[in-house]
Backbone bond lengths (Angstrom), bond angles and torsions (degrees), N, CA, C in turn:
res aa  C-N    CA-C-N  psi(-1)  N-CA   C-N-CA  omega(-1)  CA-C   N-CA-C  phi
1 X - - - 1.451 - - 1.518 109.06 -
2 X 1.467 110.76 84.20 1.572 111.62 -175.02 1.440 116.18 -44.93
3 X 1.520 123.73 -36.59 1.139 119.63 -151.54 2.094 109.37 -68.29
4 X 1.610 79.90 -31.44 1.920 102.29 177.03 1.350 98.57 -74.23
5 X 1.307 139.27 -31.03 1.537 123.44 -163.76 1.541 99.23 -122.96
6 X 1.055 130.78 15.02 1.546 104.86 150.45 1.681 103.34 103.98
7 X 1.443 112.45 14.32 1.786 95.96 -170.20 1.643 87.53 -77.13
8 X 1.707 91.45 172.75 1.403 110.47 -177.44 1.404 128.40 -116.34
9 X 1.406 103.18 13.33 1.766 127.35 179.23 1.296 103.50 -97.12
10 X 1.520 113.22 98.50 1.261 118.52 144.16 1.483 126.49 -179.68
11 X 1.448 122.37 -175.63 1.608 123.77 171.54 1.112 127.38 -86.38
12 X 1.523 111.11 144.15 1.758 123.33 176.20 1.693 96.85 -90.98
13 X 1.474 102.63 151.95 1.683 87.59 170.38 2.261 71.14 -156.99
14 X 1.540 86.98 152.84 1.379 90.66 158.13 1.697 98.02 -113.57
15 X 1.960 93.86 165.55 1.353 75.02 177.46 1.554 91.69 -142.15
16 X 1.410 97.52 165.94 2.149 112.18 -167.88 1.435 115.84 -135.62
17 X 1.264 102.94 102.26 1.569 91.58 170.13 1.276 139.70 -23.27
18 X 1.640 129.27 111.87 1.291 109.86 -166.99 1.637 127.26 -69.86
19 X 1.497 110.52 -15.39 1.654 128.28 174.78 1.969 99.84 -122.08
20 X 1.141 88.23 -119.81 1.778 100.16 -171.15 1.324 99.50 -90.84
21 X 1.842 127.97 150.79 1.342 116.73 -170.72 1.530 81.16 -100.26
22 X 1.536 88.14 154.57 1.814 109.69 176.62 1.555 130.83 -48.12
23 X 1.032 151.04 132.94 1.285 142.05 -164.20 1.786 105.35 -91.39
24 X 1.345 113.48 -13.29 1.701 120.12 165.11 1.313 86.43 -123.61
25 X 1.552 113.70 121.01 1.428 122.03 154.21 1.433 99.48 -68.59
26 X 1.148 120.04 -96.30 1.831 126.60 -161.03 1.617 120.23 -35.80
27 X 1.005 89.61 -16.45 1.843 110.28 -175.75 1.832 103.02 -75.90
28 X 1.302 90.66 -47.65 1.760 124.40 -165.18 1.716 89.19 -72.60
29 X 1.176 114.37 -65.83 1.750 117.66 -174.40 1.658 109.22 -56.23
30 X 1.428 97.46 -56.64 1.746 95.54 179.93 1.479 119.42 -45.97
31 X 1.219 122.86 -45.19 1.391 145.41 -171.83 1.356 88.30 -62.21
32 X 1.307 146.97 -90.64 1.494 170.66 109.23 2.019 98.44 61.61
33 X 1.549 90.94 -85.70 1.381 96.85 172.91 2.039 132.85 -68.80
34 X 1.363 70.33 -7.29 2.194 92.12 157.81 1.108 119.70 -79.50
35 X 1.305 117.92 -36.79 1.856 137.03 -175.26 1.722 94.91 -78.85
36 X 1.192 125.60 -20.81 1.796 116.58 161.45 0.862 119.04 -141.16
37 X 1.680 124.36 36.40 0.964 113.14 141.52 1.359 135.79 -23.75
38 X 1.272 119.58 134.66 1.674 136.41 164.29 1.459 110.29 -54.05
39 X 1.585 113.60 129.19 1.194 145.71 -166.63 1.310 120.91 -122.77
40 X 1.483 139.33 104.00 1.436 117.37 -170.93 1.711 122.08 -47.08
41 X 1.242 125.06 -159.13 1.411 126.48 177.17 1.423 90.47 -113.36
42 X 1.886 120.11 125.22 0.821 102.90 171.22 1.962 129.24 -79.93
43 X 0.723 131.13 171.14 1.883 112.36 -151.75 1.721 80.41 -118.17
44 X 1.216 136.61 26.35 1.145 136.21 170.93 1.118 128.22 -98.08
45 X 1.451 91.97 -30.04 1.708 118.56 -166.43 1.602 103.66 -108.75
46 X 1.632 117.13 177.46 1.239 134.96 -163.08 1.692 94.95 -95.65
47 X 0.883 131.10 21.94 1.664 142.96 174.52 1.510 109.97 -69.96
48 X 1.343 127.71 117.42 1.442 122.14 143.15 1.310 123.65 -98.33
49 X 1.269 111.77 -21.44 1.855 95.56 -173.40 1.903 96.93 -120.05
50 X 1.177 116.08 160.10 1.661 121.83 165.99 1.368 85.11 -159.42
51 X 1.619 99.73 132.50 1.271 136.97 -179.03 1.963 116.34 -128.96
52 X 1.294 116.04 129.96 1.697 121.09 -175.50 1.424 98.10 -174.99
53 X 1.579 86.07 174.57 1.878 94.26 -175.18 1.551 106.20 -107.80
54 X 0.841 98.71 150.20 1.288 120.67 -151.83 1.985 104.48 -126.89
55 X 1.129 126.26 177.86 1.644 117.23 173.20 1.360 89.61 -98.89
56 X 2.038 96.27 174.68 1.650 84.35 -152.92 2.237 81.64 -90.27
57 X 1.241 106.99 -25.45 1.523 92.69 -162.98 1.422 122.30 -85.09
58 X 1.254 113.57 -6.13 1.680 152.47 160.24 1.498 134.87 -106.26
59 X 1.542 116.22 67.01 1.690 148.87 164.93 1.936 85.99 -13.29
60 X 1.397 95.71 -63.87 1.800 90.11 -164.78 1.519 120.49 -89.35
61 X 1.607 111.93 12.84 1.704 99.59 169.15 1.448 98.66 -116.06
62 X 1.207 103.73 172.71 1.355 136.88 169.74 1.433 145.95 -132.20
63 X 1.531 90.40 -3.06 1.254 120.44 179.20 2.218 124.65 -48.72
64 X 0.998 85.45 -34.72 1.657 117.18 167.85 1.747 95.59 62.52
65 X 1.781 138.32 35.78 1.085 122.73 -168.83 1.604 104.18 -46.48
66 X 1.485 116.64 -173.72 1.597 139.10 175.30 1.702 97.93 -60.29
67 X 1.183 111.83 -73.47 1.359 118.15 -179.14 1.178 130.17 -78.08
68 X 1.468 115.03 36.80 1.632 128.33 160.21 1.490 108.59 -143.49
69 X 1.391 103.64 -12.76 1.628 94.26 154.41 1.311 146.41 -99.33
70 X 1.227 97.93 -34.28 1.540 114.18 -170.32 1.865 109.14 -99.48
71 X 0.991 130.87 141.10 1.743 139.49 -167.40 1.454 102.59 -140.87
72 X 0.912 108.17 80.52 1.915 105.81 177.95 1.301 100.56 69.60
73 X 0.865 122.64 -118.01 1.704 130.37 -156.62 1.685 97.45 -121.55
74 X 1.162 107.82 16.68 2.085 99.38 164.53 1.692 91.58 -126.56
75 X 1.101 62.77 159.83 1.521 96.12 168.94 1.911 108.48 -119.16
76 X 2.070 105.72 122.86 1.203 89.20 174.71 1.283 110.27 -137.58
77 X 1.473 125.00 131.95 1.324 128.86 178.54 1.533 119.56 -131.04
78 X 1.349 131.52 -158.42 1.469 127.32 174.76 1.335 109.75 -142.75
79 X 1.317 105.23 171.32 1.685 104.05 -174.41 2.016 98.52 -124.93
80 X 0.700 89.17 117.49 2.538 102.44 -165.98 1.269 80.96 -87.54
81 X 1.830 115.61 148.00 1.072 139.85 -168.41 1.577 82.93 -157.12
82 X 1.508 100.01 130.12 1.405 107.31 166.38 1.612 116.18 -157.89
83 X 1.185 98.95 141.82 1.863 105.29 -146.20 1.537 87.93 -130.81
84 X 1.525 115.04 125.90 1.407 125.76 153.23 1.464 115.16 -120.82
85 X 1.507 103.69 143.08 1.520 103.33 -169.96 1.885 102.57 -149.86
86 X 1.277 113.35 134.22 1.375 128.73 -172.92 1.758 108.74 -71.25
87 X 1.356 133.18 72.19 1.160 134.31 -174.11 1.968 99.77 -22.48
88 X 1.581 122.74 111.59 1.573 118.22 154.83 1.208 98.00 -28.53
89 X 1.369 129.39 -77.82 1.501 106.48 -130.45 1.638 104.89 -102.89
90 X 1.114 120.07 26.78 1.559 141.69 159.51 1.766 96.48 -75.26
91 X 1.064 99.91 -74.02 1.433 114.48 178.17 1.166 124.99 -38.15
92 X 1.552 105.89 -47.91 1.701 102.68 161.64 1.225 139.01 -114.59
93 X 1.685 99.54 41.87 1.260 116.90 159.02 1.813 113.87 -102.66
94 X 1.620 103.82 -22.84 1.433 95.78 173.59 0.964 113.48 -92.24
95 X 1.574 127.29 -17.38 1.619 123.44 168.04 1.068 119.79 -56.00
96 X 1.720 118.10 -42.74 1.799 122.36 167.24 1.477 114.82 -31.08
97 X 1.403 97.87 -66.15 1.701 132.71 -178.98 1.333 89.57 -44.47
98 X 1.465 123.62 -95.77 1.480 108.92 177.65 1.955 127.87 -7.79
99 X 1.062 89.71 -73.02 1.860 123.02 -160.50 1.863 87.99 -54.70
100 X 1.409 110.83 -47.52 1.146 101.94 178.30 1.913 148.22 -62.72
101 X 1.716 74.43 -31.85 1.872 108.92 174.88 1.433 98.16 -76.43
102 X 1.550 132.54 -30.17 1.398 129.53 -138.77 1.825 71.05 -107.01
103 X 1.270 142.06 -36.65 1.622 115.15 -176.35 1.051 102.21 -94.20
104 X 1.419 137.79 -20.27 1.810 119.84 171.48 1.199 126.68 -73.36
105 X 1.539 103.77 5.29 1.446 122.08 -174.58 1.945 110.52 -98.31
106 X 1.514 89.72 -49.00 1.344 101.97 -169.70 1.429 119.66 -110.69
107 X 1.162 100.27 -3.35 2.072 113.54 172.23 0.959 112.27 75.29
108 X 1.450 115.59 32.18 1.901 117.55 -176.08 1.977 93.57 -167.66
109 X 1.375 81.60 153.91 1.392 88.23 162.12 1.664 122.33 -74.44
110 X 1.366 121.04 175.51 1.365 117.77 176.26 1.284 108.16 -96.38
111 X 1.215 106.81 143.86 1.583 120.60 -176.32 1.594 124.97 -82.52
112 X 1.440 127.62 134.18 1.470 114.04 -144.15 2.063 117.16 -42.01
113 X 1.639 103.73 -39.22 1.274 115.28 168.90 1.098 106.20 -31.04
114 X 1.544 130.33 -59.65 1.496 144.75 -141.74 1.822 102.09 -91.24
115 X 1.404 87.52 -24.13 1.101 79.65 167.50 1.688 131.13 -120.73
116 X 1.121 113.95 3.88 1.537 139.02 149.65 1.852 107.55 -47.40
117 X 1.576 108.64 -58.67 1.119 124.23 -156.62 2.390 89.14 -68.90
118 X 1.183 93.38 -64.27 1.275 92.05 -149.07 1.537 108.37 -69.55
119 X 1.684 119.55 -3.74 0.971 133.23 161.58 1.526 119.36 -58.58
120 X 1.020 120.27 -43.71 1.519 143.50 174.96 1.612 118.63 -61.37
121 X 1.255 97.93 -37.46 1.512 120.21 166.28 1.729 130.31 -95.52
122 X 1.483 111.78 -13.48 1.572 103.67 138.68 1.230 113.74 -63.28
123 X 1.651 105.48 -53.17 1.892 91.84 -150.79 1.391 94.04 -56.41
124 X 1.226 129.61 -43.03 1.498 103.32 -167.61 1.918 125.26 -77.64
125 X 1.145 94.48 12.06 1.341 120.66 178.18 1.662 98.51 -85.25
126 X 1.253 113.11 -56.20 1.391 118.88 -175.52 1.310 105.06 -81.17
127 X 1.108 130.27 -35.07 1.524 119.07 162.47 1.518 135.43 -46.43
128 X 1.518 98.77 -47.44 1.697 117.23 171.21 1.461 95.96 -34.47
129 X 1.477 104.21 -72.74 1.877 127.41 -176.60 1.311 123.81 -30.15
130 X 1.631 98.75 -54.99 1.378 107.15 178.01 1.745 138.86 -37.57
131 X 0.969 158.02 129.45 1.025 154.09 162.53 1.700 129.82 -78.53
132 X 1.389 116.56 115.83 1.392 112.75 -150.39 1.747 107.97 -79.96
133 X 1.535 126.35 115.88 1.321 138.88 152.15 1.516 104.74 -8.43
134 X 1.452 153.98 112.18 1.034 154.83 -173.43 1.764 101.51 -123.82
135 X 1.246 129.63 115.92 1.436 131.21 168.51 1.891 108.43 -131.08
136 X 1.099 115.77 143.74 1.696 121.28 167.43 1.309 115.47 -131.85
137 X 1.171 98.49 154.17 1.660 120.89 -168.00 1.542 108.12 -115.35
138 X 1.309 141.03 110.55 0.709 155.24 -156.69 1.753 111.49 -65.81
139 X 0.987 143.91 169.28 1.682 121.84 162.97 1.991 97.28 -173.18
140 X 1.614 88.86 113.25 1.644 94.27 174.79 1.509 122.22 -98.85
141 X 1.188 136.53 104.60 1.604 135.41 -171.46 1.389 107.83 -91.67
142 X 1.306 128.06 121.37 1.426 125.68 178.95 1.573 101.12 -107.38
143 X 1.330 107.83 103.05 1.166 137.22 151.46 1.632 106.17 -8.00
144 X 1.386 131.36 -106.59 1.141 146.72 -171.07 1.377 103.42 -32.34
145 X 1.545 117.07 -69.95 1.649 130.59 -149.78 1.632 89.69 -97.18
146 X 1.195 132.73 -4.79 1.569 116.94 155.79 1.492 103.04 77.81
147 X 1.082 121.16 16.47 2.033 142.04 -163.36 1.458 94.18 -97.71
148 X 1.135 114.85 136.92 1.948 115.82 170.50 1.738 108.25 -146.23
149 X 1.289 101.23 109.12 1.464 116.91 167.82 1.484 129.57 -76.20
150 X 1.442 110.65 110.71 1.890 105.46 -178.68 1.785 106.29 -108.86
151 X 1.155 91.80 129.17 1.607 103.34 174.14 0.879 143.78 -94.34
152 X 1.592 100.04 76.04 1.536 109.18 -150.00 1.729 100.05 -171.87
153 X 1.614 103.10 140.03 1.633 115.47 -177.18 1.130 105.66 -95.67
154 X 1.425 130.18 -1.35 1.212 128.91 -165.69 1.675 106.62 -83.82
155 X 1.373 153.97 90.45 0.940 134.26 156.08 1.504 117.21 -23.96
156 X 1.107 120.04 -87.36 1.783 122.84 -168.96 1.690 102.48 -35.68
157 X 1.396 149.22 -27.42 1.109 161.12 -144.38 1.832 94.49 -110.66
158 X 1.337 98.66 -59.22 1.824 107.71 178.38 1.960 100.51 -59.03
159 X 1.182 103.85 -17.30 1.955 82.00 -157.80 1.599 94.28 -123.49
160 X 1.509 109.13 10.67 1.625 109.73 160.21 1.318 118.72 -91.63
161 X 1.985 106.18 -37.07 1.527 119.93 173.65 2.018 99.93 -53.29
162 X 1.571 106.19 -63.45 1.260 86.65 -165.45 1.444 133.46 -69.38
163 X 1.779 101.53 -2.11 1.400 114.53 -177.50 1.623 118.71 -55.62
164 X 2.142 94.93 -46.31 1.084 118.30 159.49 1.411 136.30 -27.12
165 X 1.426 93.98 -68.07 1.513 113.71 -166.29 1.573 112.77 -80.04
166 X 1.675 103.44 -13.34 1.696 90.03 169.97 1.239 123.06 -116.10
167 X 1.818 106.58 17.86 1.660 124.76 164.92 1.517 87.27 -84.03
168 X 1.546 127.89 -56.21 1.334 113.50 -173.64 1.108 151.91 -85.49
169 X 1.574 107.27 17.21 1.576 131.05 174.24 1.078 90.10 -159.90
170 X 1.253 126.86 48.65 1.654 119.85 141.70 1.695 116.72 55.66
171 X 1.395 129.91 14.69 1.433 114.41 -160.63 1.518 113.83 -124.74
172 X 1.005 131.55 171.18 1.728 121.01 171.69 1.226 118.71 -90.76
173 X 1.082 109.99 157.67 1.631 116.05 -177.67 1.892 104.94 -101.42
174 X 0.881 102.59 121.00 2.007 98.24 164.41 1.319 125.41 -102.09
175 X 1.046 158.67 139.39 1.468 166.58 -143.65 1.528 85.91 -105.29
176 X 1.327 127.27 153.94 1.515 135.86 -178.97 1.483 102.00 -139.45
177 X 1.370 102.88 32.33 1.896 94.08 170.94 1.362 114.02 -104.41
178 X 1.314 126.27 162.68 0.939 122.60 178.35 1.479 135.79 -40.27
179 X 1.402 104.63 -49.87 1.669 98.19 170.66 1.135 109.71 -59.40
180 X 1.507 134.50 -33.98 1.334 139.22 -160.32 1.569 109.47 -59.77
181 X 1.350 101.71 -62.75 1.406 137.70 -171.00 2.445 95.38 -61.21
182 X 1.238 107.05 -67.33 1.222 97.84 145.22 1.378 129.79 -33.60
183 X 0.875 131.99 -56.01 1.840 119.71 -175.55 1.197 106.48 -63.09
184 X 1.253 112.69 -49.90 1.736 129.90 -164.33 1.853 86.90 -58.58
185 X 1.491 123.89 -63.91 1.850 110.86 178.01 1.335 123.32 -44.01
186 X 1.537 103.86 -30.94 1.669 123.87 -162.80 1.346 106.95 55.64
187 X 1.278 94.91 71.99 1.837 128.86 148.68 1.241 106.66 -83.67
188 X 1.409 122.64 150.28 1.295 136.15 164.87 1.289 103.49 -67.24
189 X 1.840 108.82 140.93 1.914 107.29 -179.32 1.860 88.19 -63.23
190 X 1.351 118.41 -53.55 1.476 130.19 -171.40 1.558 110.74 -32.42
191 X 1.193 111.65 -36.79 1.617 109.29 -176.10 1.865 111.48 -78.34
192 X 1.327 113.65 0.86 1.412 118.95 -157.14 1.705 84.62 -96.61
193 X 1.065 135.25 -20.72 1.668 142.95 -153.40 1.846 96.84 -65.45
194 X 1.029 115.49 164.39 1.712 107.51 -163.34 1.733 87.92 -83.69
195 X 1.593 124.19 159.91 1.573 132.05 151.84 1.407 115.32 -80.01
196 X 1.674 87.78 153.40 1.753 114.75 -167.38 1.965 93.19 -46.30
197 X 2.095 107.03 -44.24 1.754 83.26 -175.30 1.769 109.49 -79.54
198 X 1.307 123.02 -9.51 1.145 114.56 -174.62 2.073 117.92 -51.60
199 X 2.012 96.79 -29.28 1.344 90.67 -156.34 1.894 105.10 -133.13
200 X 1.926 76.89 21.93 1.652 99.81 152.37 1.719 91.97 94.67
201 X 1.155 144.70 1.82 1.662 139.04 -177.46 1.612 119.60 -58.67
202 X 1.697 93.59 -20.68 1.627 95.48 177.40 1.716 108.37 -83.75
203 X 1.282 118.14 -30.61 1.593 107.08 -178.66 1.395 123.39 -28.65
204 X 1.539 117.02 142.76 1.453 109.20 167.76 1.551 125.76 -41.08
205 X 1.290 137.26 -179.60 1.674 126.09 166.23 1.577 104.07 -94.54
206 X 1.419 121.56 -16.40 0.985 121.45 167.49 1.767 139.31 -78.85
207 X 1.435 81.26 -16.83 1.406 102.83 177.74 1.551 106.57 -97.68
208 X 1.461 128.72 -4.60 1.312 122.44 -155.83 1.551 97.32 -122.66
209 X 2.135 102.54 -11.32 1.329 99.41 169.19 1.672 103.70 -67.91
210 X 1.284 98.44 -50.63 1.890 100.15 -147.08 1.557 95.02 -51.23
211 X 1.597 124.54 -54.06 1.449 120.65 -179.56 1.616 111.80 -23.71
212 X 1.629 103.06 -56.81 1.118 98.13 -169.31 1.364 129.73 -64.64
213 X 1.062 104.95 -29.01 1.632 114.64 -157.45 2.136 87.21 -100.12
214 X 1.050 100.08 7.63 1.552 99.25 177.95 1.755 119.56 74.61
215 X 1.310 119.06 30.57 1.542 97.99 -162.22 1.315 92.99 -139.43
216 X 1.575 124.37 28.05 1.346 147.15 153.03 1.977 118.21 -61.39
Protein backbone atom coordinates (compact mmCIF):
# COMPACT_ATOMS: atom_id res chain seq x y z
CA UNK A 1 0.00 0.00 0.00
CA UNK A 2 2.31 2.78 -1.38
CA UNK A 3 0.38 5.49 -0.07
CA UNK A 4 1.30 4.04 3.84
CA UNK A 5 4.94 3.32 2.88
CA UNK A 6 6.26 6.14 1.16
CA UNK A 7 6.53 5.06 -2.70
CA UNK A 8 7.28 7.89 -4.97
CA UNK A 9 5.26 6.98 -8.23
CA UNK A 10 2.55 9.01 -8.76
CA UNK A 11 0.04 12.01 -9.86
CA UNK A 12 -0.74 15.52 -8.56
CA UNK A 13 -4.11 16.63 -9.80
CA UNK A 14 -5.91 19.67 -8.26
CA UNK A 15 -9.35 19.38 -8.10
CA UNK A 16 -12.60 22.08 -8.70
CA UNK A 17 -15.93 21.73 -8.31
CA UNK A 18 -17.60 21.42 -11.50
CA UNK A 19 -20.97 23.61 -10.32
CA UNK A 20 -21.34 24.74 -6.54
CA UNK A 21 -18.91 22.92 -4.01
CA UNK A 22 -20.89 20.65 -1.60
CA UNK A 23 -21.93 21.93 1.75
CA UNK A 24 -20.88 18.15 3.37
CA UNK A 25 -17.65 17.33 1.80
CA UNK A 26 -17.22 13.67 3.34
CA UNK A 27 -20.87 13.03 3.00
CA UNK A 28 -20.47 14.30 -0.77
CA UNK A 29 -17.15 11.94 -1.31
CA UNK A 30 -18.61 8.87 0.46
CA UNK A 31 -21.72 8.99 -1.64
CA UNK A 32 -19.37 9.63 -4.82
CA UNK A 33 -17.00 6.70 -4.25
CA UNK A 34 -20.31 4.39 -3.51
CA UNK A 35 -21.68 5.37 -7.02
CA UNK A 36 -18.32 3.17 -8.32
CA UNK A 37 -17.87 1.20 -6.16
CA UNK A 38 -15.96 -2.07 -7.17
CA UNK A 39 -18.01 -4.93 -8.42
CA UNK A 40 -16.69 -8.44 -8.97
CA UNK A 41 -16.47 -9.76 -12.72
CA UNK A 42 -19.41 -11.46 -13.25
CA UNK A 43 -18.02 -15.12 -14.62
CA UNK A 44 -21.28 -15.35 -16.63
CA UNK A 45 -20.75 -12.71 -18.82
CA UNK A 46 -18.16 -11.78 -21.68
CA UNK A 47 -16.29 -9.42 -19.01
CA UNK A 48 -12.55 -9.50 -18.34
CA UNK A 49 -11.70 -6.58 -16.38
CA UNK A 50 -14.06 -4.77 -13.37
CA UNK A 51 -12.62 -1.87 -11.92
CA UNK A 52 -14.17 0.46 -8.50
CA UNK A 53 -13.03 1.89 -5.32
CA UNK A 54 -12.70 0.00 -2.90
CA UNK A 55 -11.16 1.06 1.00
CA UNK A 56 -7.64 1.49 0.89
CA UNK A 57 -6.87 -1.26 3.86
CA UNK A 58 -9.74 -3.65 2.76
CA UNK A 59 -9.37 -5.02 -1.26
CA UNK A 60 -13.00 -6.55 -0.47
CA UNK A 61 -15.13 -3.68 1.17
CA UNK A 62 -16.62 -0.82 -0.05
CA UNK A 63 -18.43 0.25 2.53
CA UNK A 64 -16.25 3.56 2.96
CA UNK A 65 -17.30 3.88 7.03
CA UNK A 66 -15.89 7.42 8.83
CA UNK A 67 -13.06 5.53 10.30
CA UNK A 68 -11.61 3.81 7.28
CA UNK A 69 -11.81 6.68 5.23
CA UNK A 70 -11.07 9.77 6.37
CA UNK A 71 -7.29 10.46 8.41
CA UNK A 72 -7.23 14.02 9.51
CA UNK A 73 -8.00 16.05 6.70
CA UNK A 74 -7.39 13.21 3.73
CA UNK A 75 -9.30 11.07 2.73
CA UNK A 76 -7.68 7.57 1.73
CA UNK A 77 -8.95 4.84 -0.39
CA UNK A 78 -8.00 2.61 -3.56
CA UNK A 79 -9.22 1.97 -6.87
CA UNK A 80 -9.28 -2.62 -7.37
CA UNK A 81 -8.64 -3.73 -10.83
CA UNK A 82 -9.33 -7.23 -11.46
CA UNK A 83 -8.65 -9.07 -14.68
CA UNK A 84 -9.65 -12.70 -15.62
CA UNK A 85 -8.45 -14.24 -18.68
CA UNK A 86 -8.89 -17.90 -20.28
CA UNK A 87 -5.09 -18.96 -20.80
CA UNK A 88 -5.17 -19.77 -25.23
CA UNK A 89 -3.29 -22.53 -24.88
CA UNK A 90 -5.14 -24.02 -21.74
CA UNK A 91 -8.00 -23.87 -23.96
CA UNK A 92 -6.51 -25.72 -26.60
CA UNK A 93 -5.23 -28.27 -24.81
CA UNK A 94 -8.68 -29.25 -23.39
CA UNK A 95 -10.37 -28.82 -26.66
CA UNK A 96 -7.78 -31.51 -28.14
CA UNK A 97 -8.72 -33.64 -25.04
CA UNK A 98 -12.26 -33.06 -25.82
CA UNK A 99 -12.06 -33.49 -29.83
CA UNK A 100 -10.22 -36.58 -29.08
CA UNK A 101 -12.72 -38.48 -26.54
CA UNK A 102 -15.62 -37.04 -28.80
CA UNK A 103 -14.09 -39.38 -32.04
CA UNK A 104 -13.17 -42.49 -29.98
CA UNK A 105 -16.50 -42.29 -28.85
CA UNK A 106 -18.38 -41.68 -31.98
CA UNK A 107 -16.02 -42.96 -34.93
CA UNK A 108 -15.70 -39.60 -36.54
CA UNK A 109 -14.35 -36.48 -35.83
CA UNK A 110 -16.53 -33.54 -34.54
CA UNK A 111 -18.03 -31.37 -36.88
CA UNK A 112 -17.07 -27.59 -36.81
CA UNK A 113 -20.68 -26.87 -34.96
CA UNK A 114 -19.63 -29.58 -32.46
CA UNK A 115 -16.94 -28.08 -32.15
CA UNK A 116 -17.80 -24.32 -32.00
CA UNK A 117 -20.37 -25.42 -29.37
CA UNK A 118 -18.14 -27.31 -26.95
CA UNK A 119 -15.41 -24.84 -27.36
CA UNK A 120 -17.56 -22.18 -25.84
CA UNK A 121 -18.24 -24.40 -23.02
CA UNK A 122 -14.65 -25.11 -21.85
CA UNK A 123 -13.74 -21.61 -21.83
CA UNK A 124 -16.37 -21.09 -19.56
CA UNK A 125 -15.46 -24.13 -17.75
CA UNK A 126 -12.00 -22.70 -17.38
CA UNK A 127 -13.22 -19.49 -16.47
CA UNK A 128 -15.47 -20.72 -13.50
CA UNK A 129 -11.75 -22.18 -12.35
CA UNK A 130 -9.87 -19.37 -13.00
CA UNK A 131 -8.70 -17.13 -10.35
CA UNK A 132 -9.15 -13.37 -10.84
CA UNK A 133 -5.66 -11.07 -11.20
CA UNK A 134 -6.42 -8.57 -8.30
CA UNK A 135 -4.15 -5.15 -8.37
CA UNK A 136 -4.99 -1.52 -6.42
CA UNK A 137 -4.13 1.83 -6.93
CA UNK A 138 -3.76 3.74 -4.15
CA UNK A 139 -5.60 7.40 -4.14
CA UNK A 140 -4.92 10.24 -1.40
CA UNK A 141 -7.62 13.26 -1.32
CA UNK A 142 -6.64 16.14 0.87
CA UNK A 143 -9.57 17.45 2.19
CA UNK A 144 -8.58 21.13 2.96
CA UNK A 145 -6.09 21.93 -0.10
CA UNK A 146 -8.50 20.04 -2.58
CA UNK A 147 -4.91 18.12 -3.82
CA UNK A 148 -5.43 14.26 -4.81
CA UNK A 149 -2.55 11.84 -5.09
CA UNK A 150 -2.74 8.54 -7.43
CA UNK A 151 -0.22 5.87 -7.03
CA UNK A 152 0.36 4.76 -9.95
CA UNK A 153 2.80 4.98 -13.31
CA UNK A 154 0.29 3.79 -15.30
CA UNK A 155 -1.17 6.67 -17.30
CA UNK A 156 -4.26 4.71 -18.84
CA UNK A 157 -4.95 3.56 -14.99
CA UNK A 158 -4.38 7.47 -13.72
CA UNK A 159 -6.98 8.89 -16.42
CA UNK A 160 -9.66 6.04 -15.86
CA UNK A 161 -9.45 6.69 -11.87
CA UNK A 162 -9.99 10.36 -12.61
CA UNK A 163 -12.50 9.74 -15.36
CA UNK A 164 -14.32 8.02 -12.54
CA UNK A 165 -14.10 10.28 -9.87
CA UNK A 166 -15.28 13.32 -11.83
CA UNK A 167 -18.44 11.37 -13.36
CA UNK A 168 -18.91 10.63 -9.60
CA UNK A 169 -18.62 13.82 -7.75
CA UNK A 170 -19.14 15.97 -10.44
CA UNK A 171 -15.62 17.87 -10.28
CA UNK A 172 -12.52 18.57 -12.54
CA UNK A 173 -9.43 17.09 -12.45
CA UNK A 174 -6.13 19.50 -12.93
CA UNK A 175 -2.74 18.11 -13.88
CA UNK A 176 -0.11 19.41 -11.10
CA UNK A 177 2.99 19.25 -13.29
CA UNK A 178 4.99 21.69 -13.98
CA UNK A 179 4.02 22.82 -17.33
CA UNK A 180 0.54 22.48 -16.09
CA UNK A 181 0.92 24.46 -13.02
CA UNK A 182 2.93 26.97 -15.41
CA UNK A 183 0.12 27.62 -17.83
CA UNK A 184 -2.38 27.99 -15.10
CA UNK A 185 0.43 31.33 -13.79
CA UNK A 186 0.88 32.09 -17.54
CA UNK A 187 4.50 31.45 -17.78
CA UNK A 188 5.92 31.14 -21.05
CA UNK A 189 6.19 27.13 -22.11
CA UNK A 190 9.78 28.82 -23.52
CA UNK A 191 10.95 29.86 -20.10
CA UNK A 192 10.53 26.12 -18.76
CA UNK A 193 13.69 25.04 -21.30
CA UNK A 194 16.74 23.91 -18.94
CA UNK A 195 19.65 27.12 -18.10
CA UNK A 196 23.02 27.69 -19.75
CA UNK A 197 24.29 26.63 -15.70
CA UNK A 198 21.75 23.91 -15.48
CA UNK A 199 23.52 21.92 -18.51
CA UNK A 200 27.03 23.11 -17.62
CA UNK A 201 27.45 26.37 -20.46
CA UNK A 202 28.84 28.51 -17.68
CA UNK A 203 32.05 26.28 -16.96
CA UNK A 204 35.39 27.72 -17.67
CA UNK A 205 36.81 26.45 -21.38
CA UNK A 206 39.52 25.29 -19.47
CA UNK A 207 37.79 23.44 -17.12
CA UNK A 208 35.36 21.95 -19.74
CA UNK A 209 38.58 20.90 -21.66
CA UNK A 210 40.07 18.62 -18.94
CA UNK A 211 36.38 16.95 -18.35
CA UNK A 212 36.52 16.24 -21.70
CA UNK A 213 39.57 14.91 -22.60
CA UNK A 214 39.23 12.98 -19.11
CA UNK A 215 42.13 14.37 -17.00
CA UNK A 216 39.74 16.24 -14.59
Amino acid sequence: MPVLRGAVTLSRFRVEPAKEAPSDVKRWLTRGLKSHAFEPIDRRSEEERAVGFVELENEESSEFSAGRLYYGEYALFAFRIDTIKVPAAALKAELAKWASAFEKENGRPPSRGEKTQSRGEIRQMLRNRATPRTSTVDVSWNLKTQQVQIWSASRKVVDEITVALEGGLNVKFFGMTPAAMAQQAGIDESALGPTAALIGMDLPATAADEVAHGEA
